[in-house]
VEXLO-201503 format. One line per 8 residues: for each residue x, y, z negated of C-alpha. Coordinates in Angstrom, 3 decimals. Layout:
BEGIN
X,Y,Z; ... $
# end
This chain:
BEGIN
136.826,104.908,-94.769; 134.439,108.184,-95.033; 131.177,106.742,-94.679; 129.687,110.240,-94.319; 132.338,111.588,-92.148; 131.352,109.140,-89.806; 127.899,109.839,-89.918; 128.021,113.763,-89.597 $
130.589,113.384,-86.417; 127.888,110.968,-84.736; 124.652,113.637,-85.689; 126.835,116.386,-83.516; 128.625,113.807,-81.201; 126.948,110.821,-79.998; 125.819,110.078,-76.430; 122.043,109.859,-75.550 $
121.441,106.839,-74.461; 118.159,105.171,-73.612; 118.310,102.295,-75.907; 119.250,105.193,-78.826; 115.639,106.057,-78.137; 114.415,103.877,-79.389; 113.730,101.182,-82.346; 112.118,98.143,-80.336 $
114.484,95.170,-81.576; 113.677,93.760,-78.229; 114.722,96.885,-76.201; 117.859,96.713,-78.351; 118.734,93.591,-77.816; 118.379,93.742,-74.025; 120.729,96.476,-74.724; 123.471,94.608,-76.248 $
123.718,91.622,-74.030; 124.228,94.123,-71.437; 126.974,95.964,-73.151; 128.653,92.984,-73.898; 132.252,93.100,-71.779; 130.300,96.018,-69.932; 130.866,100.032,-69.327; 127.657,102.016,-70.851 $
128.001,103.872,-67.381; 126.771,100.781,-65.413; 124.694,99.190,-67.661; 122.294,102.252,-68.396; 120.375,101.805,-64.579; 120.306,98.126,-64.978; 119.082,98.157,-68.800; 116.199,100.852,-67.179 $
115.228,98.777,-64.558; 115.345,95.424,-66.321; 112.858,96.479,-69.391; 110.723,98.331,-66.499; 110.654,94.643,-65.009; 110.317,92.745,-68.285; 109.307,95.268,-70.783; 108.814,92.681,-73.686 $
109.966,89.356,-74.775; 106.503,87.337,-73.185; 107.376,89.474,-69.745; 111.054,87.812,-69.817; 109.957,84.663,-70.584; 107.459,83.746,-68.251; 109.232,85.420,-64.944; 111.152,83.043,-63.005 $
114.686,82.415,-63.205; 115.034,84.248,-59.680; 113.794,87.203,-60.520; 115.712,87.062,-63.607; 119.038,86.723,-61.840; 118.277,89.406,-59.003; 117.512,92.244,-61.362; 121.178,91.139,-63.247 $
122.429,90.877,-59.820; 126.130,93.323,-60.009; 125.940,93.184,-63.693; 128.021,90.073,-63.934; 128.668,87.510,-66.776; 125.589,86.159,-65.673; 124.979,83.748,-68.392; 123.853,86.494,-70.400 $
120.853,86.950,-68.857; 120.151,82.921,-68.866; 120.694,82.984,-72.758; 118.606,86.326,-73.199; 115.520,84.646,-71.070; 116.046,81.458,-72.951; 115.675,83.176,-76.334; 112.527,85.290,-75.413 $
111.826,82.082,-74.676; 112.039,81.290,-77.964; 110.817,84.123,-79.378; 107.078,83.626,-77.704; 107.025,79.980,-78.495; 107.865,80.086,-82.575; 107.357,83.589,-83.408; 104.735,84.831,-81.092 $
106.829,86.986,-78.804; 107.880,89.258,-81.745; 111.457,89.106,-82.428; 112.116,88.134,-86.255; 113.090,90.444,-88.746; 114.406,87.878,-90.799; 117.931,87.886,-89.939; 118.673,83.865,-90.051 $
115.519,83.299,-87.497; 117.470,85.783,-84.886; 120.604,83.898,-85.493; 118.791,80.672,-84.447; 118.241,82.687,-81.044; 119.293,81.360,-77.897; 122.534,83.366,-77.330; 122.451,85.918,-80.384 $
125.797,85.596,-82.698; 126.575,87.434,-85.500; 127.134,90.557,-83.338; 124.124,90.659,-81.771; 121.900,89.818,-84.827; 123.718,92.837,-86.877; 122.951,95.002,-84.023; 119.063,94.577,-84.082 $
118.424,94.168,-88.019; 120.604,97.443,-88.698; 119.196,99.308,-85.832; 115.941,98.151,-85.348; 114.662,97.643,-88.785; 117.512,99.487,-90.768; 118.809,96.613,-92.775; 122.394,96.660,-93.962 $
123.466,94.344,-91.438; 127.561,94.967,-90.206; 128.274,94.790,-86.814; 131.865,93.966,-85.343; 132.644,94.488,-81.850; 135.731,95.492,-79.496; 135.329,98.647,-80.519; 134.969,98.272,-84.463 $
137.880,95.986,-84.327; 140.491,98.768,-82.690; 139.356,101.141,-85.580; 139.342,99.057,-88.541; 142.778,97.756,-87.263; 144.210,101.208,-86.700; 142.523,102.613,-89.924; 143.293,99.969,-92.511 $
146.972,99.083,-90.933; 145.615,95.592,-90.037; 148.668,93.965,-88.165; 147.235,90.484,-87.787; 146.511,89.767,-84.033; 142.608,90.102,-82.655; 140.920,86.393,-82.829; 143.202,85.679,-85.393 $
140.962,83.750,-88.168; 142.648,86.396,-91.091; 141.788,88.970,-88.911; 138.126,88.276,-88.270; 137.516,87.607,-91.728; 139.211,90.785,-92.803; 137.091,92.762,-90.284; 134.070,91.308,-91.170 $
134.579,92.293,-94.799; 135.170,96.046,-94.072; 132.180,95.900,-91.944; 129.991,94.372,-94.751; 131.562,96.905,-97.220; 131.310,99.843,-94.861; 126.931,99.453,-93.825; 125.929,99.067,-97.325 $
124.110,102.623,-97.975; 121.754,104.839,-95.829; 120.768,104.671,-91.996; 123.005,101.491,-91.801; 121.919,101.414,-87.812; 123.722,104.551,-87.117; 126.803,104.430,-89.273; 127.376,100.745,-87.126 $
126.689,102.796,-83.826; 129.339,105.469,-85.017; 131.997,103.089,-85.505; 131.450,101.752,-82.224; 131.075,105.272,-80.632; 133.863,106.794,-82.038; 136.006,103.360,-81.006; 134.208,104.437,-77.545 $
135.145,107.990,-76.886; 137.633,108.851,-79.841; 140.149,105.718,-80.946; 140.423,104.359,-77.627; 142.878,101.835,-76.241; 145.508,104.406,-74.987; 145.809,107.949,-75.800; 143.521,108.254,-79.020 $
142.279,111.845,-79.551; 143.696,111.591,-82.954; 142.976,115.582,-83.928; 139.425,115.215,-83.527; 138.798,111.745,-85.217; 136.709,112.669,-88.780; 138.222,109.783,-90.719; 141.953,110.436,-89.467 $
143.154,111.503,-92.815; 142.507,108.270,-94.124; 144.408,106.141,-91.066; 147.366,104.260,-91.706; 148.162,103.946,-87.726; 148.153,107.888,-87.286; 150.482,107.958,-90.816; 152.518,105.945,-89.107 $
152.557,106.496,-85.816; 151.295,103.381,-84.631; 148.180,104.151,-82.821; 150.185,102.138,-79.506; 150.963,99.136,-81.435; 147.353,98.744,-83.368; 145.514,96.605,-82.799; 147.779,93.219,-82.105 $
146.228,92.184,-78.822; 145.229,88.427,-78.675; 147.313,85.776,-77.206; 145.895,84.840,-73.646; 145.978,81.833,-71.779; 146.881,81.986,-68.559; 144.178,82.328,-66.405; 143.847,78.559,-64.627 $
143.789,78.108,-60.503; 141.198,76.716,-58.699; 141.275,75.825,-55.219; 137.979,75.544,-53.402; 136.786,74.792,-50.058; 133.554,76.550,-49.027; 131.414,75.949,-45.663; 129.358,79.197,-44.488 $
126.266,77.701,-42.811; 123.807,79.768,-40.888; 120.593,79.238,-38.972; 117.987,81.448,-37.146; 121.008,83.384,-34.989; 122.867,83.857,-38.405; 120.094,85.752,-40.102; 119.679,82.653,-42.861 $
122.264,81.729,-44.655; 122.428,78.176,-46.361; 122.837,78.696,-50.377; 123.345,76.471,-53.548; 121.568,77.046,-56.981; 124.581,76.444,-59.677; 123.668,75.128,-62.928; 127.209,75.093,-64.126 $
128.164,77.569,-66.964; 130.770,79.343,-64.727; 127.890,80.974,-61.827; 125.079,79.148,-63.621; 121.537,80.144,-62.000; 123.166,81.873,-58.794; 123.514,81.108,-55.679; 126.466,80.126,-53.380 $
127.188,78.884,-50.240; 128.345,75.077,-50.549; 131.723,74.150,-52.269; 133.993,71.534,-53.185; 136.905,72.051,-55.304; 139.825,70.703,-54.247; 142.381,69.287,-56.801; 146.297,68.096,-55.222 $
145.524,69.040,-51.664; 144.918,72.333,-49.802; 141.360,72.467,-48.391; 140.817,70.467,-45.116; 138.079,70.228,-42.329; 137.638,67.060,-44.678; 136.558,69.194,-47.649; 134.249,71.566,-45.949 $
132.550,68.580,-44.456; 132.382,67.439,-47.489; 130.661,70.028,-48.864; 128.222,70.068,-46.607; 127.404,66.598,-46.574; 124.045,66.807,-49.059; 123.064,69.144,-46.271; 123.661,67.775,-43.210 $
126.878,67.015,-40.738; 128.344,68.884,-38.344; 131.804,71.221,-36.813; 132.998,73.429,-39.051; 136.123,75.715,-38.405; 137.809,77.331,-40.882; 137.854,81.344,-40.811; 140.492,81.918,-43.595 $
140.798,82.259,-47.189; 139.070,84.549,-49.798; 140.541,85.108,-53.426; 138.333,86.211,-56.527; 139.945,86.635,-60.454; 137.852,86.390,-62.710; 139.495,86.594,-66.428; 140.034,83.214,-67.445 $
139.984,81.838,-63.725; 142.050,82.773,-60.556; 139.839,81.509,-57.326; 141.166,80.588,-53.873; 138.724,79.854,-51.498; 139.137,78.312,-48.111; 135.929,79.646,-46.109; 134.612,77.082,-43.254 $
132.067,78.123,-40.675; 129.378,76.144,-39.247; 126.257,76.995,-37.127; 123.782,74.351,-38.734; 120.246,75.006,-37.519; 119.621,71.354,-38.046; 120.405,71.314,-41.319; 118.495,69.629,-43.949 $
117.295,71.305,-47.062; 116.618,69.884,-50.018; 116.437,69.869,-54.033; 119.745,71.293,-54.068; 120.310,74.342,-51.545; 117.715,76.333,-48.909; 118.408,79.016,-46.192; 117.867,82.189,-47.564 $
117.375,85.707,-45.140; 120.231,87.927,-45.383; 118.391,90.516,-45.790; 116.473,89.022,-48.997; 119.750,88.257,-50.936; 118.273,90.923,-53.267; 115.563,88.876,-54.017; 117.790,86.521,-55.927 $
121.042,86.195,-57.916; 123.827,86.086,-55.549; 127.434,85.435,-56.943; 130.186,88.277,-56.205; 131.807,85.460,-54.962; 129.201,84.728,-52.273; 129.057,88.082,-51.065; 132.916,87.962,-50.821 $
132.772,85.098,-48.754; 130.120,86.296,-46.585; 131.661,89.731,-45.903; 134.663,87.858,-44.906; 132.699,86.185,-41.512; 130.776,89.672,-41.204; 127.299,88.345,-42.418; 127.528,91.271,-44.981 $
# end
């Protein structure tokens, strides 16, 4: 692979984005945990209003988990932000609030993998650190011929190798950003723009026409059902809305009206009571069903309604005002369910 190739198309090519603006490791980190499964388009407002919230590691460490969530609020895989805030966490306590050069300490780091840690050492402090992502992966696969499936153990270690080989030389942080930019905007998953790519000569997909069958997707598991029943309880003439704080993995740290999941059975009054019992008692009715897919998880949720001004809040769950949801991480899924008894 031309290693200056690369690095001429990305002078005259590459996008300006805010974190390329930059060399703060923390900045750049924020950065990647944000890009992570994400479009650049959406993150870029939320990475500008997050670091304007919690513009260093000590900032992001001491602000409450609320806050947190709220300004991640739309972003989605919200355990990102739980792991970032738990390793500037980290950062203040052992390495006061700077975060490491040495490349072993960020790996220690509260939600940084080998990714991430490449990321910040080769564009933060220049060290010839490789970097393998979504994007890296299509090209290497494409360019070297690699017809071992994504995830595959061969295939990882294969890719990891080219990447090591590949960042060894100058400005290691931008030759890793052109790989990923030109898997961005050039190699992409369908219709590659194969006549402007300035290491095609060197491809075995576009020698042999293979640019649709490279790279070997990874074999998925069917996403797995889960049947829920959820009780919409409201106070003050339906301006408060009774919410849950989840500490599970799958919404951990937002909130959500109460639920039950329901395993052999389709959701009853007797599950939406249920649900509400840490709360409280009282007549529910069910309103209908809501469905939300996420990528490993297909949701069906059976929405009950109850008007529970007598309600009792505790350690668990408090009424929130609709109209200071923004205040705090709300799950897609809550707002789904809400919208579908016109509270949103």
């Amino acid at each position: 692979m031309d290693r200056d190739a690369l690095l001429r198309w990305y002078d005259e090519h590459k996008r300006d984005l805010p974190w390329r603006r930059t060399r703060d490791p923390y900045a750049i980190w924020v950065s990647e945990i944000m890009c992570q499964q994400t479009r650049v388009e959406t993150v870029i407002p939320y990475y500008e209003k997050f670091l304007s919230r919690f513009p260093t590691p000590a900032a992001l460490a001491s602000a409450p988990e609320d806050d947190v969530m709220a300004m991640w609020s739309g972003l989605g895989y919200y355990r990102r932000a739980r792991l970032l805030q738990k390793g500037a966490r980290e950062v203040v306590a052992s390495y006061g609030g700077q975060v490491p050069r040495d490349r072993d300490a960020r790996l220690k780091l509260p939600g940084v993998g080998r990714y991430t840690a490449g990321a910040i050492g080769s564009i933060a402090w220049s060290e010839e650190e490789p970097v393998v992502d979504g994007n890296v992966m299509r090209v290497f696969a494409r360019h070297f011929g690699i017809d071992s499936p994504l995830g595959a153990k061969e295939t990882d270690a294969r890719m990891w190798r080219e990447a090591e080989a590949l960042v060894r030389g100058p400005r290691p942080g931008d030759l890793n950003q052109s790989i990923m930019e030109l898997g961005a905007r050039v190699c992409r998953p369908r219709s590659p723009t194969c006549l402007v790519c300035p290491i095609a000569h060197g491809c075995v997909a576009k020698a042999e026409g293979r640019q649709a069958q490279l790279p070997v997707p990874k074999v998925k598991k069917a996403p797995r059902r889960v049947t829920l029943a959820t009780v919409v309880a409201t106070r003050d003439k339906r301006r408060e809305i009774l919410l849950v704080k989840q500490e599970r993995a799958l919404f951990g740290g937002l909130y959500m009206t109460p639920a039950l999941e329901v395993k052999g059975a389709a959701p009853s009054e007797a599950h939406g009571r249920a649900a509400l019992a840490p709360f409280g008692s009282g007549r529910i009715v069910s309103t209908g069903k809501v469905e939300h897919i996420l990528s490993h998880r297909v949701m069906e949720v059976t929405v009950f309604l109850a008007t529970h001004g007598r309600a009792k809040t505790n350690s668990l769950g408090r009424f929130v005002a609709l109209d200071a949801l923004h205040t705090i991480g709300v799950a897609s899924l809550t707002k789904k369910i809400l919208r579908s008894v016109d509270l949103l």
